[in-house]
PAGUVO-298797 format. One record per residue: z, y, x of N, C-alpha, C in turn. Coordinates in steps of 0.001 Angstrom, whole numbers, padded with zeros to 6 digits, always signed. Each point is the difference from the previous one (the first is absolute). Example, Ala and Ser with C-alpha at 12.3 -4.5 7.8 and 13.67 -1.06 7.14 Angstrom:
+007800-005690+013190+000000+001190-000890+000000+001200+000900
-000720+001050-000350+000060+001190+000820+000730+001090-000770
***
This chain:
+034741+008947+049465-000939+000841-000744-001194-000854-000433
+000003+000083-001462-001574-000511-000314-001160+000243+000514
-001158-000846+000186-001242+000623+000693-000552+000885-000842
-000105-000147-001342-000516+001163-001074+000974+001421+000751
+001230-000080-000130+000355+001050+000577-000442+001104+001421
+000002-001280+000699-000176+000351+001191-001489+000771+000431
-001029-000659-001095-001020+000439+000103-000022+001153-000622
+000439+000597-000488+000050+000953-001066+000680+000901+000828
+001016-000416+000691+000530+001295+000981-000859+000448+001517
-001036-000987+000195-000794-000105+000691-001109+001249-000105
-000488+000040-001278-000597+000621-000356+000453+001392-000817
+001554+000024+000669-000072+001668-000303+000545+000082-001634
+000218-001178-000958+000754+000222-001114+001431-000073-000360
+000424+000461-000487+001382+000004-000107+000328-001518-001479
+001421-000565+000532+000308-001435-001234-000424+001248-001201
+001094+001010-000390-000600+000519-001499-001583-000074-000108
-000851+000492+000601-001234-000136-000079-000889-001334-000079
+000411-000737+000918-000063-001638-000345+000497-000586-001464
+000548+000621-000724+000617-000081-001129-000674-000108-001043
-000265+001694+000156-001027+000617-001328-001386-000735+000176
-000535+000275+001542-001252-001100+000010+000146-001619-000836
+000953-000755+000075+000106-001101-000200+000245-000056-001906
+000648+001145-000474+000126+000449-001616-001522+000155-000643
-000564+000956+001013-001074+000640-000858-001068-001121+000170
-000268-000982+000981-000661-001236+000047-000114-000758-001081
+001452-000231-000903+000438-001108-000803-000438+000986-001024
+000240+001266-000370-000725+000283-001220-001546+000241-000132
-000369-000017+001020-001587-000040+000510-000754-001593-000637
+000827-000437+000559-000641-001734-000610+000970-000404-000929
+000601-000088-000424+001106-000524-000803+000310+001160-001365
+000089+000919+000335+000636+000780-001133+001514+000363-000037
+000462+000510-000831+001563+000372-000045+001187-000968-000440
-000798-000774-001073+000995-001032-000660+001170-000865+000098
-000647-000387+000952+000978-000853+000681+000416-000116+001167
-000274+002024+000650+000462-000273+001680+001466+000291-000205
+000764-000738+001201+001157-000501+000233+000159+000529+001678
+000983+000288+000190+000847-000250+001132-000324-000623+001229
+000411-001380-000844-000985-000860+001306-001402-000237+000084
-000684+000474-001001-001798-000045+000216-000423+001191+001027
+000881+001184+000261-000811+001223+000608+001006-000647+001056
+001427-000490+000771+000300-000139+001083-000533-001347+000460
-000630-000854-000728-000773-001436+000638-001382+000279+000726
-000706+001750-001107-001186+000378+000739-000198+000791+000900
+001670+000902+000133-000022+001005+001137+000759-001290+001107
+000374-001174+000014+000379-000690+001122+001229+000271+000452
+001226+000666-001041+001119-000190+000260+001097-000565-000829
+001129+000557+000270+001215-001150-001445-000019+001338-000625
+000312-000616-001159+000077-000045-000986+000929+001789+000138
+001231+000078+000302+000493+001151-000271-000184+001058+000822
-000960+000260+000868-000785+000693+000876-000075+001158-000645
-000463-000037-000989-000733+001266-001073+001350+001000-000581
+001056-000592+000154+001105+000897-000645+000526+000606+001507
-000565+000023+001305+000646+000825+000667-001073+001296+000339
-000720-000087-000562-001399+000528-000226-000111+001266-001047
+000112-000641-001241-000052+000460-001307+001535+000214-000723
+000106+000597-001164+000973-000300-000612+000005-001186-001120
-001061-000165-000261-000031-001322-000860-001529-000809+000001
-000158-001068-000266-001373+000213-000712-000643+000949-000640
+000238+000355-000891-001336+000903-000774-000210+001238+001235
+000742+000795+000200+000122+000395+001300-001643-000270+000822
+000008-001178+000362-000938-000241+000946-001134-000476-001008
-000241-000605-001120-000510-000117-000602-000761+001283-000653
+000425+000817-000321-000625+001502-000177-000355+000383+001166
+000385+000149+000862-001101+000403+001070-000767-000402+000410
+000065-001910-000122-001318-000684+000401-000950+000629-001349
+000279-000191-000989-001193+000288-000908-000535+001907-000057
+000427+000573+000698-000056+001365+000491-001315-000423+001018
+000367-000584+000968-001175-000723+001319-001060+000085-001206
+000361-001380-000661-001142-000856-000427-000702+000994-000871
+000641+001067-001001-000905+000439-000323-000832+001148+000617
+000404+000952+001527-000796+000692+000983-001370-001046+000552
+000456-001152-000011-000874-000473+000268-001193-000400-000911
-000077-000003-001179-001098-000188-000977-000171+001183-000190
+000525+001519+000113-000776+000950+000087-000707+000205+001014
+000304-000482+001036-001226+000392+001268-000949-000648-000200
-000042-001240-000786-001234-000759+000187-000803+000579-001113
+000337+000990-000919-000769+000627-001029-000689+001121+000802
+000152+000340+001148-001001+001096+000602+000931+001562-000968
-000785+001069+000633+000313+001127+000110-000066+000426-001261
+000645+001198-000905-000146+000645-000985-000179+001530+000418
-001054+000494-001091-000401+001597-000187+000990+001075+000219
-000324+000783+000447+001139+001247+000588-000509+000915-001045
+001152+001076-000590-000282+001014-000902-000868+000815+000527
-001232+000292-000958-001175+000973+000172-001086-000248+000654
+000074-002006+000288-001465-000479+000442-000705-000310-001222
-000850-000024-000474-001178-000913-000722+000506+000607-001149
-000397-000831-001288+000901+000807-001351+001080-000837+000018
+000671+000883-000859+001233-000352-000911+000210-001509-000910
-001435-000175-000304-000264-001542-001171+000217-000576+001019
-001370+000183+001069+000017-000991+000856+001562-000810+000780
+000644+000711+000468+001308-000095+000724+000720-000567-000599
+000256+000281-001262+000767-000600-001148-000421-001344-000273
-001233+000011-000018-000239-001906-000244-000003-000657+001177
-000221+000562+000975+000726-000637+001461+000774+000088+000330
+001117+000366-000579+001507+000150+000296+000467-001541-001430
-000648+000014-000988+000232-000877-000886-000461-001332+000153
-001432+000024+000840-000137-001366+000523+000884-000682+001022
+000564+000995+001039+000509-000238+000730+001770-001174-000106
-000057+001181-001251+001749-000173-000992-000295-001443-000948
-000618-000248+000046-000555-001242-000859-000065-001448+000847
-001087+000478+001003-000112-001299+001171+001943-000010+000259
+000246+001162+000394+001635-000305+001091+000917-000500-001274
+000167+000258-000878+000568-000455-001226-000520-001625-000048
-000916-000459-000457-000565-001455+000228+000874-000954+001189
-000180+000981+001157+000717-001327+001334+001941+000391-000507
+000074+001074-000181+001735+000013-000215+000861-000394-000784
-000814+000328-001390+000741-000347-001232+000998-001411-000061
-000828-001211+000518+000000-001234+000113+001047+000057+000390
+000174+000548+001257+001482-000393+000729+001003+001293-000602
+000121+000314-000187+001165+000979-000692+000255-000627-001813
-001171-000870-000325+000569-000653-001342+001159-000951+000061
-000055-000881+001220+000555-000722+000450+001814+000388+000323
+000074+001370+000145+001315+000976+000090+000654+000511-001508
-000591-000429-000704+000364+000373-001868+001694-000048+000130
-000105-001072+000523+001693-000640-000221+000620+000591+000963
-000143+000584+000967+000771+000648+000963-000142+001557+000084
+000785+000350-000883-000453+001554+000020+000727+000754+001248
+000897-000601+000693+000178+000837+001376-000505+000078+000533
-000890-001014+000373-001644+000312+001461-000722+001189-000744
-000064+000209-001238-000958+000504-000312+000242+001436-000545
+001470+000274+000452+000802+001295-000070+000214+000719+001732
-000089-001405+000975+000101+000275+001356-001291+000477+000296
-001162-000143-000768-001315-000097+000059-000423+001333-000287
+000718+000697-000945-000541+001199-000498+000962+001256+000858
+001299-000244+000344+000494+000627+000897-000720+000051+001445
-000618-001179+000670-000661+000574+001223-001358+000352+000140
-000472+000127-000806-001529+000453-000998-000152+001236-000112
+001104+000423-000427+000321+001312-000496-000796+001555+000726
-000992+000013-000291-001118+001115+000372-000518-000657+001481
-000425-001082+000542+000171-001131+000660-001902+000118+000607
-000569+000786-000805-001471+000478+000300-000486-001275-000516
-000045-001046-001184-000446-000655-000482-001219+000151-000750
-000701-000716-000557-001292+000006-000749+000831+001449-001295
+000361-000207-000320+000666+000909-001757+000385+000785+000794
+000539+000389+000908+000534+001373+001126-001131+000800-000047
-000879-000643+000585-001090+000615+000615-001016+000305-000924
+000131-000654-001167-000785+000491-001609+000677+001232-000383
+001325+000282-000065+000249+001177-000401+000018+001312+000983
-000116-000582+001399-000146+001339+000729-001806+000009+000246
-001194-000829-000431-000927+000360-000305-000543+001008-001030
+000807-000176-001157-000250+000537-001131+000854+001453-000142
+001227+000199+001201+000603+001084-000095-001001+000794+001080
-000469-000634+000909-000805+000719+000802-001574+000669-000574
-000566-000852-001157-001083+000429-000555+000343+000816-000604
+001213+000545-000880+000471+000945-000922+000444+001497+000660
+000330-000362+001249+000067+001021+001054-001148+000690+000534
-001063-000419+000077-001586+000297-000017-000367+000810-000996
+000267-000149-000807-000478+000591-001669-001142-001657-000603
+000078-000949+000572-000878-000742-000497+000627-000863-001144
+001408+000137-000693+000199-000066-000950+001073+001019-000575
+000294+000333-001497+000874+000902-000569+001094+000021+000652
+000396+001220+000224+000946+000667+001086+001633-000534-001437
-000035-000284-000911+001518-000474-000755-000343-001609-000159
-001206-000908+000720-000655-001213-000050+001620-000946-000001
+000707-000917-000413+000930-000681+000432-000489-001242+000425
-000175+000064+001203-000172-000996+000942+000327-001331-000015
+001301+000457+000334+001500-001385-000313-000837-000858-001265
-000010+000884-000981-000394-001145-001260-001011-000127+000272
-001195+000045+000655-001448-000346-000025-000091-001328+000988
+000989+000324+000922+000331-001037+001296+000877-001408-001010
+000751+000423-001025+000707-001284-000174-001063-000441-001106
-000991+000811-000551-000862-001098-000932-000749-000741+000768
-000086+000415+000929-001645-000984+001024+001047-001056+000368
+001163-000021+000368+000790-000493+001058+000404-001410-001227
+000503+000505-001426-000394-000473-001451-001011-001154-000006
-001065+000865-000084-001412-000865-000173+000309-001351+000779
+000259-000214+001594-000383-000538+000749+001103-001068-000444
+001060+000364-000540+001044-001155-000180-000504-000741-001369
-000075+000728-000671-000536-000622-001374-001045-001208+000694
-001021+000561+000557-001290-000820+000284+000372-001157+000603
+001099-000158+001284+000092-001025+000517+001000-001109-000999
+001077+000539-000319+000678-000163-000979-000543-000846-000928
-000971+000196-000827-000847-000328-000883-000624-001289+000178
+000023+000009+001031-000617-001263+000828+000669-000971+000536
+001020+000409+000369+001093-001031+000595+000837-000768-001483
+000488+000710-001190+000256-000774-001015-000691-000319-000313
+000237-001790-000467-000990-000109-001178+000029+000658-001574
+001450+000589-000224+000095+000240-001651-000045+001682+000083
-000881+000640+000927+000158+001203+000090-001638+000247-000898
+000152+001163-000650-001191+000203-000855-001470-000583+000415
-000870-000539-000761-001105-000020+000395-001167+001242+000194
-000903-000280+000776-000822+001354-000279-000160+000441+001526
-001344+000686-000178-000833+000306+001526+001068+001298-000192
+000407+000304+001623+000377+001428+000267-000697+001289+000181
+000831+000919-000391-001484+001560+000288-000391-000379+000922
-001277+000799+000066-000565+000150+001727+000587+001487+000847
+000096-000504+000800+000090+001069+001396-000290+001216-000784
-001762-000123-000217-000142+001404-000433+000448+000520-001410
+000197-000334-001009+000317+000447-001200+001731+000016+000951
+000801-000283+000630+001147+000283+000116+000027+001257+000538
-000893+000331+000617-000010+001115+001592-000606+001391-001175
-000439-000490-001259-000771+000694-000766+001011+000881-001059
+001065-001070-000449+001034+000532-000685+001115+000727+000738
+000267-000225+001031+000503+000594+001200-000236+001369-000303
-001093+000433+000615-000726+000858+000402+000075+000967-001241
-000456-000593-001255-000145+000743-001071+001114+001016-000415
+001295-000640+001012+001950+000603-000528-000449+001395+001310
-000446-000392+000877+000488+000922+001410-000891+000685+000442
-001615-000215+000216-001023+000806+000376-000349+001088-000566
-000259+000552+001094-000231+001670-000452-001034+000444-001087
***
């Protein structure tokens, strides 16, 4: 048994878990591009075919490390507004700053997956109402509409995928170079046009 292993069982983790830790590491510093096989079993400290008695394939474990990695840049964004605290603007542009910063650290590494559209189909299957940042935007906004604090026929869904929109465009925008030039709305003129479709 490897000592990476050993330590790891020491402490109560299981090899799959030693796994995903050792995946979501390499896209942490490294990015998606060029992880391999043997880059996540050289950093979890075992051989090489370890991971297929584990997983069913790579992407497999690869979507769930980036599942980790991205719970983990939402915690470090701190807490979001619960339906029927503060106003409605307000919440909305803190739900959009929020979607903006976490968009900024993620984008990067999921650009890097362009070419592999199975991680990124394994990705949306274990996601799937997963209580994510965009989860939790639309059960904010279904919960304010439940209040009466916005129009009781308000469509949510679409108000949730324009902000959710915004935030890709913005980072997006930034990461190409041949992507349009030009300052992006602000927060508030977004939270403004929003508002203008759904508020009471």
């Amino acid at each position: 048994m490897s000592p990476r292993r050993a330590a790891a069982q020491a402490d109560g983790k299981s090899l799959e878990d030693l796994l995903i830790e050792a995946c979501e590491k390499i896209i942490a510093t490294d990015g998606t591009a060029t992880l391999t096989v043997r880059a996540i079993a050289r950093t979890a400290g075992v051989a090489d075919g370890v991971l297929y008695n584990h997983f069913s394939d790579k992407e497999e474990l690869v979507a769930r490390a980036l599942l980790r990695f991205v719970r983990r840049m939402e915690e470090g964004l701190g807490e979001l507004p619960v339906a029927g605290e503060g106003t409605v603007a307000g919440n909305l542009h803190r739900h959009l700053e929020f979607g903006l910063a976490l968009h900024h650290m993620i984008v990067p590494a999921f650009s890097g997956l362009l070419g592999q559209p199975k991680v990124l189909r394994k990705f949306a299957e274990i996601t799937e109402s997963s209580g994510l940042w965009r989860d939790r935007l639309r059960t904010y906004l279904a919960g304010e509409r439940e209040l009466g604090r916005l129009r009781p026929e308000s469509e949510v869904d679409a108000a949730a995928a324009l902000l959710v929109g915004h935030c890709h465009a913005t980072v997006l925008g930034r990461l190409f170079p041949h992507a349009e030039a030009g300052a992006a709305p602000s927060t508030e003129s977004i939270v403004r046009t929003v508002l203008a479709g759904i508020a009471p």
